[in-house]
Each structure stands twice: as structure tokens, then as C-alpha cells.
N, C-alpha and C positions, 0 to 999 in steps of 0.2 A: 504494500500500500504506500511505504512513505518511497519506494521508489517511483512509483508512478508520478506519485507528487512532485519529487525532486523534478521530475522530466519536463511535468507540465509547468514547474515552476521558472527552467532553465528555457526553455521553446518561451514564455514568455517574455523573460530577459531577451533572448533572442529575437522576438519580435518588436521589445520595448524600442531595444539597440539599432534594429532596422528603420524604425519610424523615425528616431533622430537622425539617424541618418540620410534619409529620405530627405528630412526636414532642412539639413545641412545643406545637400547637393543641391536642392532649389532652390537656396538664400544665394548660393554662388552662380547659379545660373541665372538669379536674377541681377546679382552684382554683374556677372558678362555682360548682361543683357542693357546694364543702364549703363556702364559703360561705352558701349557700343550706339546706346541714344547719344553721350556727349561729344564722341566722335562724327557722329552723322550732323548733327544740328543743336540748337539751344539747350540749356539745360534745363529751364524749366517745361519743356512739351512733355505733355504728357506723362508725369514722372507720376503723380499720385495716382493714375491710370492707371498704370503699368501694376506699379506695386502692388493694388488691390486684386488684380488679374490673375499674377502670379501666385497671389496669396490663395485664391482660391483653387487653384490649378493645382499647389499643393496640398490644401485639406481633401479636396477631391480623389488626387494620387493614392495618398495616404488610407482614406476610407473603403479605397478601391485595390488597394493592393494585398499579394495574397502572401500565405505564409510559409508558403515554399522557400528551401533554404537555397536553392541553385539560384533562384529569382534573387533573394537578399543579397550571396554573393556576388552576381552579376553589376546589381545594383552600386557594390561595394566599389566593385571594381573601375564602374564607370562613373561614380565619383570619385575616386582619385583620378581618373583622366581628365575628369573637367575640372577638376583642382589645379593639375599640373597645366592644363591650356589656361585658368582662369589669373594664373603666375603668370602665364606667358604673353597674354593679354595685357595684362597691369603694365610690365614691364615696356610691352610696344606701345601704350598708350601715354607713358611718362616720358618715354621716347620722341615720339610726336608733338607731345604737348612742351616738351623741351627744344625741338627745333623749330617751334612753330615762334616762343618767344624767341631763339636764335635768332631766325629772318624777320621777325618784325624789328629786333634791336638795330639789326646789319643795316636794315632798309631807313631806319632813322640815321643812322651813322652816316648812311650814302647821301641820303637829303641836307643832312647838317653839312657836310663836305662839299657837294655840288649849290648850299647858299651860301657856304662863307666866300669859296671862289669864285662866285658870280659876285655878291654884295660888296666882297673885301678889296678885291682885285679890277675889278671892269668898273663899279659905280661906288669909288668908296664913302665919298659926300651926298650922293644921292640917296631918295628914299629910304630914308632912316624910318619912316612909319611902316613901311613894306617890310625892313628887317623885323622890328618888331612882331610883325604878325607874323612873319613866317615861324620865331622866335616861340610865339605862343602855339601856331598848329603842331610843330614837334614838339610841347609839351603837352598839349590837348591827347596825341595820336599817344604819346607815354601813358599818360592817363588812363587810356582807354584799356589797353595792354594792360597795367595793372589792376585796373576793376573787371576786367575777363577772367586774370587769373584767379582774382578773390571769388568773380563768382561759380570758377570751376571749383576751384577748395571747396567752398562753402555747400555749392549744389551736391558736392559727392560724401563731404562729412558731415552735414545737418541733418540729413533723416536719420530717425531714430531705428527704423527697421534694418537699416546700414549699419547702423553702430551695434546693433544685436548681433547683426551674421557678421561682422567681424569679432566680438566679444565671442560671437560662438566659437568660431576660425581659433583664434586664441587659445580657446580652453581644448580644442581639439587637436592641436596643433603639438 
């Protein structure tokens, strides 16, 4: 009798372990997933969308899945695959978002260079109001550069469903 128990008690754990599991791999396939919105376009489309979408997709999984241990492993297995793309991912997205401020700094550098040598050199008493301005648009275009990046940070570390599946990632890790 208390073997049988033991069994039913371990098949549970086993199935406990699977649902968080479950649960893990869809937090991360929704972190791909919203990351791959910040690379397509703005950060705010559709983000609370998404999330709730996903959210369901996974209680649904969950309620729908069976307890089969090939299926669990299977499962195990193809979240760590999308673990190891979801790194690989991160990593080309920091990539990008690295060279993307690269070429906008370079392209400020090239305009600053191409007004001083027009302003300094060809009209240097001339239109001092025009340096000014030019003066102010590559600070305005800096500006802009840095409240994009604020609001990528922000868009990818303020949701709180973010901060869980990474706190999950963390403890699983």
C-alpha cells in the first residue's frame, strides 16, 4: 500500500515539476517573443496584448497537457533548446541595439565634422545663427538617441510578468 502511495506521490512531483516547467518555457518564449516585437517596431504595440495571449496559451497548455513521461521529457528537452536560442537571441539583440547607437553616434560625428568644415573654414563670420541651430539639431538628434534607449530599458525591464520569468530564470538557473 504505502508503495503504491510512494508512486502516486513521486508521478505527482513528476507532474508538479513538469507544469513548472511548462510554465518556465512559455515565460521564455514569451520573452523571445517580445523581444522580437522591439526589434520589428515600437515598444509599446501591443505589449499588454501579447502578454495576456500568451498567458492564456499557457494555462490552456498546461490544463491540456498529458502525463506521459516521454511527452515531459520531450518537453524538457525542448526547453532547454529554446533556453539556449533565447541566450542566443538576447545576445544578437544587444548586438544590434549596440550598433544601432554605434551608427547613430558615427553619423553625429560625420555631421558635426562636415559643419564645422563648412561653418569654420568656407563662412567663418557668416551665419553664426545657422551654427547655432545646426549646434542645437545634433543635440536634439542626441536626445532622441538617448530617450530611445531609456525607452528600450524601460519597455523590457518595467513589466512585472518580465521581472517574474526572469526571477524564475534565476532561481532555475
Amino acid at each position: 500500500m504505502s508503495t503504491s502511495q510512494e508512486q502516486v506521490s513521486e508521478i505527482e512531483r513528476q507532474l508538479s515539476q513538469a507544469k513548472k516547467n511548462n510554465v518556465i518555457r512559455f515565460r521564455n518564449e514569451l520573452l523571445l517573443k517580445e523581444i522580437l516585437k522591439v526589434e520589428q517596431g515600437p515598444l509599446s504595440r501591443n505589449l499588454d496584448e501579447a502578454i495576456k495571449l500568451k498567458y492564456n496559451q499557457v494555462s490552456e497548455y498546461i490544463t491540456a497537457s498529458t502525463l506521459d513521461i516521454t511527452t515531459m521529457h520531450q518537453t524538457m528537452i525542448h526547453m532547454n533548446e529554446m533556453k539556449s536560442k533565447l541566450r542566443d537571441k538576447q545576445a544578437n539583440l544587444g548586438k544590434r541595439v549596440a550598433d544601432y547607437v554605434k551608427t547613430i553616434l558615427e553619423m553625429l560625428d560625420v555631421t558635426w565634422t562636415v559643419i564645422e568644415q563648412f561653418k569654420y573654414k568656407a563662412q567663418k563670420d557668416k551665419n553664426i545663427t545657422l551654427d547655432d541651430h545646426y549646434a542645437a539639431l545634433v543635440d536634439a538628434v542626441l536626445l532622441k538617441t538617448k530617450i530611445l534607449q531609456l525607452s528600450i530599458l524601460i519597455g523590457t525591464y518595467d513589466d512585472p510578468d518580465f521581472i517574474i520569468a526572469l526571477e524564475t530564470l534565476r532561481m532555475y538557473d
